[in-house]
C-alpha positions in Angstrom: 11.2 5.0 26.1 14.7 5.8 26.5 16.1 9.1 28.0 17.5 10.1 25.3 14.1 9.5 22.7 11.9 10.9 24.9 14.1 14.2 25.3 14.3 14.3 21.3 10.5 14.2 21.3 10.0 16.6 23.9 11.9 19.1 22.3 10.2 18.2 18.7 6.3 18.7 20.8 7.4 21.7 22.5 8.3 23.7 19.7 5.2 22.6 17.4 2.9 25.0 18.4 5.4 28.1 17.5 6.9 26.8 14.5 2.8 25.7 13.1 1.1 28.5 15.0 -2.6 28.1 15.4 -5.8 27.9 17.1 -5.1 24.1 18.4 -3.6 20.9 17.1 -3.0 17.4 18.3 -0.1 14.5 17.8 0.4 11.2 18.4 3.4 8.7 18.3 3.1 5.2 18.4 6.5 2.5 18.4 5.7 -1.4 19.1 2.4 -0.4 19.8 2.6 1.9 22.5 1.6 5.1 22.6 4.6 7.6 23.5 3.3 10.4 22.8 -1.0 11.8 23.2 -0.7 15.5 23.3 -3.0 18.1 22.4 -3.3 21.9 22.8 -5.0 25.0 22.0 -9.1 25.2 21.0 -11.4 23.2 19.1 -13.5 25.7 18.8 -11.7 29.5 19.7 -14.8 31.6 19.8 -16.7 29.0 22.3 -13.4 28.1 24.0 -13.8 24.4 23.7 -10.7 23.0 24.4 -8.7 20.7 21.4 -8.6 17.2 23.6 -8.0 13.8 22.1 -11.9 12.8 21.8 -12.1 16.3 19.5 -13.6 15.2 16.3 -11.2 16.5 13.7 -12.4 16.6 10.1 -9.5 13.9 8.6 -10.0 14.5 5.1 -8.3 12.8 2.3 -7.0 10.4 5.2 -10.2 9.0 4.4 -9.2 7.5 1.2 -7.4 4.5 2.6 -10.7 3.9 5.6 -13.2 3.4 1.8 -10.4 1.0 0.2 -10.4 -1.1 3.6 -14.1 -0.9 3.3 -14.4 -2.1 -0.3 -11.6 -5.0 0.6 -13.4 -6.1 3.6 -16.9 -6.7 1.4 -15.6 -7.8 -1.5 -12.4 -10.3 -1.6 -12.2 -9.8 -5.6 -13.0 -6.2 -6.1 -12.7 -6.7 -9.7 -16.7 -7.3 -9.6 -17.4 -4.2 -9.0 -15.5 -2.9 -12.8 -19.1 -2.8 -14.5 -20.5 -0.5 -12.2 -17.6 1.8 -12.5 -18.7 2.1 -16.2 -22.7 2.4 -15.6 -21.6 5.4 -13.8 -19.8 7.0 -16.4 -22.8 6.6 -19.0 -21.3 9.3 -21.3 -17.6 7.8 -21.8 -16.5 7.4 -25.0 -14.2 4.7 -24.6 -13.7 1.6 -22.1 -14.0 2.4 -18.5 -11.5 2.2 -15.6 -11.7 -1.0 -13.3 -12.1 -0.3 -9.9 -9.2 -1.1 -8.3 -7.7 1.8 -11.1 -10.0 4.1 -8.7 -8.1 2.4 -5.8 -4.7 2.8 -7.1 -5.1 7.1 -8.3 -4.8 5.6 -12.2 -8.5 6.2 -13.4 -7.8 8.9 -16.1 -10.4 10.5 -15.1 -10.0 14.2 -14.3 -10.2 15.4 -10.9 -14.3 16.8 -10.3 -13.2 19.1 -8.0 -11.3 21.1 -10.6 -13.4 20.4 -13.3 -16.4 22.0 -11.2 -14.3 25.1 -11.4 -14.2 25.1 -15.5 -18.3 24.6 -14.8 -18.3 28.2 -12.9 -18.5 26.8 -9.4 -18.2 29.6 -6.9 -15.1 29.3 -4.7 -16.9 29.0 -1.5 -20.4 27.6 -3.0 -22.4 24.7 -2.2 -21.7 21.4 -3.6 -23.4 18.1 -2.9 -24.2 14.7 -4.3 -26.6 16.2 -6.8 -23.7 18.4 -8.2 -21.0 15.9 -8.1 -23.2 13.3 -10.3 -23.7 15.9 -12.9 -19.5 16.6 -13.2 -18.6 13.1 -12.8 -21.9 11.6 -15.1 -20.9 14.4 -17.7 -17.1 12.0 -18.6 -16.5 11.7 -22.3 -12.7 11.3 -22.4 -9.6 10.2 -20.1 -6.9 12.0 -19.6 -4.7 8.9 -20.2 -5.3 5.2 -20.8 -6.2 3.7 -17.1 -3.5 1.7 -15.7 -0.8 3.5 -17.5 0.1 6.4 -15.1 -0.8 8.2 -11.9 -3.1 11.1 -11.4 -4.4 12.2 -7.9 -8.6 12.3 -8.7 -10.7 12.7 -5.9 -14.3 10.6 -7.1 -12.4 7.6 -7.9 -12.9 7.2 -3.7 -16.1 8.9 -4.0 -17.0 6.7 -6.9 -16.1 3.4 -4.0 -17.8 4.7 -1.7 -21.4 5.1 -3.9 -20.7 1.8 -5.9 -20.5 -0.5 -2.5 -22.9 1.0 -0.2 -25.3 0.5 -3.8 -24.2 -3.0 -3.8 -24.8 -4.0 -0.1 -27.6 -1.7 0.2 -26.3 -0.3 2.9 -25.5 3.7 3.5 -22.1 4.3 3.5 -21.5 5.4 6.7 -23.3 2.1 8.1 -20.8 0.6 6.1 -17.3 2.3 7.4 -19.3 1.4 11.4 -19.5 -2.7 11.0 -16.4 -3.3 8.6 -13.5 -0.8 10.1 -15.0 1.6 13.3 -16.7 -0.9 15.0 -13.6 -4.2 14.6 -10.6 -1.3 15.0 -11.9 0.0 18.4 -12.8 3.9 16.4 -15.2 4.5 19.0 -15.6 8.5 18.2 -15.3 7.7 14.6 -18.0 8.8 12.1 -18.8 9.8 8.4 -18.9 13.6 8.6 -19.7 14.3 4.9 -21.4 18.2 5.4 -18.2 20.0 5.4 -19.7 23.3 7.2 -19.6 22.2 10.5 -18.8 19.2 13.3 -21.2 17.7 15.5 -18.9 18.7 18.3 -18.5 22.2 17.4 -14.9 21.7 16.2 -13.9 24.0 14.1 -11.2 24.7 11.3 -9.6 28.3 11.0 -7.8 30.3 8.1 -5.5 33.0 8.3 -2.2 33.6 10.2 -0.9 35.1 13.4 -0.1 38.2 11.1 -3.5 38.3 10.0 -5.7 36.9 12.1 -7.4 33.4 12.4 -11.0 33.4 11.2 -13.6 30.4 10.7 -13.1 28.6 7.6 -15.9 28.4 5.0 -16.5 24.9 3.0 -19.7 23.9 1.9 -19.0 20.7 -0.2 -20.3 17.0 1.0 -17.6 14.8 0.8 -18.6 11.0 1.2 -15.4 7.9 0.3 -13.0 10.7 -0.9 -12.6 12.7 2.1 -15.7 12.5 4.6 -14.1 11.1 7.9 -14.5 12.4 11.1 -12.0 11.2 13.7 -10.6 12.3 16.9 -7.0 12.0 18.0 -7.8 8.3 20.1 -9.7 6.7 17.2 -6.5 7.3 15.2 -4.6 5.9 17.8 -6.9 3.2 17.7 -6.3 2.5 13.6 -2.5 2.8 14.5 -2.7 -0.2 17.2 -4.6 -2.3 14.7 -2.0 -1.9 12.6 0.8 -2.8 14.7 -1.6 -5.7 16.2 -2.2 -7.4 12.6 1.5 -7.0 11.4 2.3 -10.7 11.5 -1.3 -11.9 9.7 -0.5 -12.1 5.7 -4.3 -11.7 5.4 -4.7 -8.8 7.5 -6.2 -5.2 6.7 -3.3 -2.8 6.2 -1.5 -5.6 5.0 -3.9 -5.9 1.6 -4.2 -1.7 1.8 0.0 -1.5 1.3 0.7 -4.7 -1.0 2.6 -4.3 -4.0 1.1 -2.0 -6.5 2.3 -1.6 -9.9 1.4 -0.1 -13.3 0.3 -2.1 -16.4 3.8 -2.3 -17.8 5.4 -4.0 -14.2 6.7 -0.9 -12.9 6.2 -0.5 -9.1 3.5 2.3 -8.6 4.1 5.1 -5.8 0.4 5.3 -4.7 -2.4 2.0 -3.8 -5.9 1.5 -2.4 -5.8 5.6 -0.6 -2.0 5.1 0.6 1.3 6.9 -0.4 4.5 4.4 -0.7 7.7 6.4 0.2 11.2 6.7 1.9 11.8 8.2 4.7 15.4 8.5 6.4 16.5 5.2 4.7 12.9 3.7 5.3 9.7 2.3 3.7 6.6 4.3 4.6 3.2 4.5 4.3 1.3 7.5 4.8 -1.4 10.3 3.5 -2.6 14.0 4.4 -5.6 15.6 4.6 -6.4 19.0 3.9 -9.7 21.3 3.4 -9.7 25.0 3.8 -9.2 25.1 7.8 -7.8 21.5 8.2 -4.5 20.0 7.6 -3.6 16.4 9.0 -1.0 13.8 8.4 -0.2 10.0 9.6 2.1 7.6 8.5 3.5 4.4 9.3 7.1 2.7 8.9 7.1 -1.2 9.2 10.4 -1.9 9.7 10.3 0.3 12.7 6.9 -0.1 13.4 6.8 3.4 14.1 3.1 5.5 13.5 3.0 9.1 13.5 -0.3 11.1 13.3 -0.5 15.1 13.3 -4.1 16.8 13.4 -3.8 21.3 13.0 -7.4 22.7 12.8 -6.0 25.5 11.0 -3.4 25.8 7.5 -0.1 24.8 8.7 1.3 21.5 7.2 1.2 18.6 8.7 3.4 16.4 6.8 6.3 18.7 7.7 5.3 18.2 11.7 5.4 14.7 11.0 8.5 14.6 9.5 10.1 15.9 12.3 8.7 13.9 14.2 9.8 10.6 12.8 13.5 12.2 12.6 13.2 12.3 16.5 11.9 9.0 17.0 14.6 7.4 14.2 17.1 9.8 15.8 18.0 10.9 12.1 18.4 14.2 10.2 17.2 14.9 6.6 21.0 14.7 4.2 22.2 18.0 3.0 21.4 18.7 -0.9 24.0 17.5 -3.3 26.5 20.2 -4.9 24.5 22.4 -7.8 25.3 24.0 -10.4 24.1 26.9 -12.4 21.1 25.0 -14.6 21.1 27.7 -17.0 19.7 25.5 -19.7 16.4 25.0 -17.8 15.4 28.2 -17.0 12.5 30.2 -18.9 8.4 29.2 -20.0 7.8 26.3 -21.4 4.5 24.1 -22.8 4.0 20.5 -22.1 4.1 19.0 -25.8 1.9 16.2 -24.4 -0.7 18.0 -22.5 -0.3 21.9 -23.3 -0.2 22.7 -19.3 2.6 25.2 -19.1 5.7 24.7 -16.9 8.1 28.0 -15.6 11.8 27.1 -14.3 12.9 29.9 -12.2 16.0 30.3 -10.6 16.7 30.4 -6.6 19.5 31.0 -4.1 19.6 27.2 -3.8 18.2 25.4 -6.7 15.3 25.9 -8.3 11.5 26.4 -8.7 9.1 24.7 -10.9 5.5 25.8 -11.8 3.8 23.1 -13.0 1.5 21.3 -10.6 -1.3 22.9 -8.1 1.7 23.8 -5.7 5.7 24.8 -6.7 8.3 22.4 -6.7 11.6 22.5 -6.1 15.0 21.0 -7.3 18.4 20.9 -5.4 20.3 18.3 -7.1 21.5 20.5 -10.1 24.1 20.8 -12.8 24.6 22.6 -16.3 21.8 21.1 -17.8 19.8 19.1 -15.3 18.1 19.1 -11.9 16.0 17.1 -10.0 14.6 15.6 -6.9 13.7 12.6 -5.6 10.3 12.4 -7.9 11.3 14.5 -10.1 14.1 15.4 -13.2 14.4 18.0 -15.8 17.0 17.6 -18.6 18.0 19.8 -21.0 17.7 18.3 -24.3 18.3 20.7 -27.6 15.5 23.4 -27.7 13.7 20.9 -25.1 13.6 19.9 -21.9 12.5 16.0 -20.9 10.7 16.1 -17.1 11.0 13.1 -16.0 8.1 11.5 -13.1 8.2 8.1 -12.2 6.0 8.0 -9.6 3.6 8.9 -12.5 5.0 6.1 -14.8 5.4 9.6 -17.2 8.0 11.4 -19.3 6.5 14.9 -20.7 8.6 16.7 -22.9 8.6 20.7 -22.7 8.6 23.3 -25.6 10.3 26.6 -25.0 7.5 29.7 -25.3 8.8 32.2 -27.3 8.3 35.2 -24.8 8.6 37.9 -27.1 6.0 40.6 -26.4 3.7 42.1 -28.9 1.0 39.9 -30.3 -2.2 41.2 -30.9 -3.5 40.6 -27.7 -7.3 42.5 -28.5 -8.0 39.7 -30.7 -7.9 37.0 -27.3 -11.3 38.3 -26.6 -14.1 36.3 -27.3 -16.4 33.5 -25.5 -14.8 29.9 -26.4 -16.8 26.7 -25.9 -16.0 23.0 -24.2 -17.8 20.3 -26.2 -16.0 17.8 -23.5 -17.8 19.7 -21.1 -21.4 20.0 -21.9 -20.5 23.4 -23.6 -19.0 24.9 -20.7 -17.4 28.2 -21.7 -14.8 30.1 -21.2 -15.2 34.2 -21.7 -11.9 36.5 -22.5 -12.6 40.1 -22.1 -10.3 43.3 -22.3 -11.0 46.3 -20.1 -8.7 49.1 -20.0 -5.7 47.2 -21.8 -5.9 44.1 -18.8 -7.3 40.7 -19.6 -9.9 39.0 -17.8 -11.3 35.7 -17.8 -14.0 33.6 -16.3 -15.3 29.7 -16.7 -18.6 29.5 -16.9 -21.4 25.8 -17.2 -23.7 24.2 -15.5 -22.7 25.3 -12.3 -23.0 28.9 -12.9 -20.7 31.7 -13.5 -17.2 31.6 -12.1 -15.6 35.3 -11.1 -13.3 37.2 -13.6 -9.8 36.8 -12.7 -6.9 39.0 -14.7 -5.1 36.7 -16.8 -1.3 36.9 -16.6 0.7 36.7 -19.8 3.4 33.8 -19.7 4.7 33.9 -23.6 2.9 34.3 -26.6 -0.4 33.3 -26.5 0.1 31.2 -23.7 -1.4 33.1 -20.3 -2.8 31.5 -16.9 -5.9 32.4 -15.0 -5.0 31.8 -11.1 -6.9 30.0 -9.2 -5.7 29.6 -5.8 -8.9 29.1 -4.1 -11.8 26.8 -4.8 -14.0 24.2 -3.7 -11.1 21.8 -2.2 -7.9 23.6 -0.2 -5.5 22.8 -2.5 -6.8 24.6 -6.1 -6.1 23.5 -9.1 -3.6 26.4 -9.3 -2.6 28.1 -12.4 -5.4 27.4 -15.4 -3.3 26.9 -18.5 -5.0 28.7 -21.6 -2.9 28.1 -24.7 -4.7 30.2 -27.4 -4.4 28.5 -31.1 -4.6 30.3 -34.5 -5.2 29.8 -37.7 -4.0 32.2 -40.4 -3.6 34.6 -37.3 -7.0 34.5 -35.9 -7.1 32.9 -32.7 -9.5 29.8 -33.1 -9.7 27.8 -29.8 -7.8 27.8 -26.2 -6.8 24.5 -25.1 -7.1 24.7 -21.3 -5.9 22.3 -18.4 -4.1 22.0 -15.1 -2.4 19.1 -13.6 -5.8 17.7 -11.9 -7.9 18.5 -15.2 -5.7 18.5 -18.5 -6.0 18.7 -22.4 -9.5 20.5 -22.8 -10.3 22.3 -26.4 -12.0 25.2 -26.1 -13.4 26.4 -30.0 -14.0 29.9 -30.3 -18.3 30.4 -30.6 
């Protein structure tokens, strides 16, 4: 390592813990297969004052996603013969089934169960396990689109993996992950951790902020080929020399995890077998996060370079920005500056997605601006009169429209301006409204004192009351920013329809869970 690098990195792993404060973290960076950097700091576990050390089990999350696709590849060199038990799962679907490499590849169609548990009144911070995860997932009748044919981030189709091949080899699932990835790749700590609550080794994940306080952070879902890994900071060290060890064999693991992936109609797809495909600084990458309440991690890989970074917080801070930098320090590069933009005047206001009736809000900002559409905002810097976008993402003004724009969903939607005009009869939203798609789960509008409330209710119980907020006429959102995952579905979408002027139904929805009718009971 040059002067010069490992200067730029110490002054990137120095400043880490201020700019992501926390109860502890750990980082790793790899180049020609050599480990530059192995540095930890702060507690695994505050309260006991175990300290964060690179054999500290650390709860990896959605990281997991690409360990069950390496699993599946290494027991089954055609994975198309596992497509019929992808549909004897789904027992209620009223049309065909996706394959299982559409699991693989995030373009299932099938709505995220993590969400849809919410519209089945799952408490935030209640217990959910394999028994509760077969009801959601067994209870499919419709996609949200045709499988193959877009992108959609759904957290069984890895779950789904994981329960098909362990039923196949008749092994458990964890046996599984040992003999075909831990056990070859040198993951000598590694382990399925699928109880969420705690850590064998007491590590623990924290909430909160320096302002606030950190606290312990409650989960209580079992998480098995979606999310379940356990891993400290050397096993992913290990899985990053592998890597760099198999580069040259055509054959070789990560090699069939990042191969080409594309959509039905030929166009390249931004997401295969549990791994992200992206740019970075000029360069391909490969990477994924992990989050849960209490746990954020990141790693990613560039080729070309053959560069691996891996960040591990035990508390909220994000990851992928820390490993950003990270790779900037090692390349030597800086992000560009944003583009010249404009006033997009045209853009602003509510809108409805004609397509899937999830609402989208364009708000200005000092520099650019802010779209609510997904779980989390985005934003746009590259803006003129009548347009913005970013590097995923474009919004054009077209008439009394607006076309967004997302390849890396193989997706145009086109948005309807609300009419924001206040008055509507807003007494006559009450009522209880129920999901056929959803074994009758319901969802109840009631008024008290002039503010209305609504709650999701099913076969998971009753979720809490939350004030709606009004976006436009008859279009209002019930928040969600907590649930069983960290990242919530967000903002509910309930789109009230009338007929005659009595409102009928609700159609409900959010980016992980879209285009559910609710008829009024």
């Amino acid at each position: 390592m040059t002067d010069s690098l490992s200067a730029r990195l110490d002054a990137v792993i120095s400043s880490i813990p201020a700019q992501y404060p926390g109860p502890g973290g750990a980082i790793a960076v790899l180049r020609d297969g050599e480990v530059l950097v192995r540095h930890t700091w702060g507690y695994a576990n505050a309260e006991r004052r175990i300290p964060f050390t690179p054999a500290s089990l650390f709860r990896m999350c959605s990281i997991t996603k690409q360990f069950t696709c390496a699993m599946m590849l290494e027991n089954f060199a055609d994975p198309n013969v596992l497509d019929g038990d992808v549909d004897a799962l789904l027992p209620q679907l009223d049309e065909p089934a996706p394959g299982i490499l559409h699991l693989a590849h995030n373009q299932s169609g099938l709505r995220d169960y993590w969400a849809v548990a919410m519209l089945h009144g799952a408490p935030v911070e209640g217990y959910f396990g394999d028994r509760e995860a077969a009801r959601v997932i067994a209870g499919t009748r419709t996609l949200q689109f045709q499988p193959g044919t877009s992108y959609s981030y759904v957290n069984q189709n890895f779950r789904l993996i994981s329960d098909i091949v362990q039923e196949r080899k008749g092994r458990s699932f964890g046996e599984l992950l040992q003999s075909s990835i831990f056990d070859p790749v040198g993951m000598e700590r590694a382990i399925l951790a699928a109880e969420t609550r705690t850590m064998p080794d007491g590590t623990v994940g924290y909430e909160g902020t320096v302002e606030s306080g950190f606290r312990p952070a409650k989960n209580n879902i079992w998480w098995t080929g979606d999310a379940g890994l356990g891993a400290s900071l050397d096993d992913m060290i290990a899985w990053e020399r592998f890597i760099d060890r198999t580069r040259h064999d055509t054959d070789g693991l990560y090699n069939r995890l990042t191969a080409p992936v594309t959509f039905n109609n030929g166009t390249p797809a931004p997401y295969g077998f549990g791994l992200q495909r992206t740019t970075m600084f000029g360069r391909d990458v490969t990477m994924h996060g992990g989050a849960l309440r209490g746990w954020r991690s990141h790693r990613l890989h560039v080729a070309s370079e053959r560069i691996s970074i891996v960040v591990m917080f035990n508390h909220m801070s994000p990851a992928q920005t820390a490993a950003a930098q990270l790779l900037g320090a090692v390349l030597d590069a800086t992000l560009p500056e944003p583009p010249f933009s404009e006033n997009a005047v045209a853009l602003y206001g509510t809108w409805l997605e004609r397509e899937t009736g999830l609402s989208a809000r364009i708000q200005p900002m000092e520099s650019g601006i802010r779209l609510r559409y997904l779980m989390v905002p985005e934003y746009l810097d590259n803006m003129g009169s009548d347009r913005a976008s970013n590097p995923g993402l474009t919004l054009a003004a077209q008439g009394d429209e607006v076309r967004m724009e997302r390849p890396g969903e193989n997706r145009t939607g086109i948005l309807e301006r609300c009419d924001e005009t206040p008055g509507e009869d807003i007494a006559s939203l009450a009522g209880v409204y129920r999901c056929e798609e959803l074994d009758e789960a319901e969802v109840s509008v009631e008024l008290t004192g002039g503010v209305v409330y609504g709650g999701f209710s099913g076969i998971l119980g009753d979720g809490r009351m939350e004030p709606l907020q009004r976006l436009a006429k008859d279009v209002w959102v019930l928040p969600c920013p907590r649930a069983l995952d960290h990242t919530a579905p967000g903002d509910w979408t309930l789109a009230f329809e009338r007929h005659a002027g009595e409102v009928t139904a609700i159609r409900v929805g959010c980016w992980l869970a879209r285009d559910l009718i609710y008829q009024r009971v």
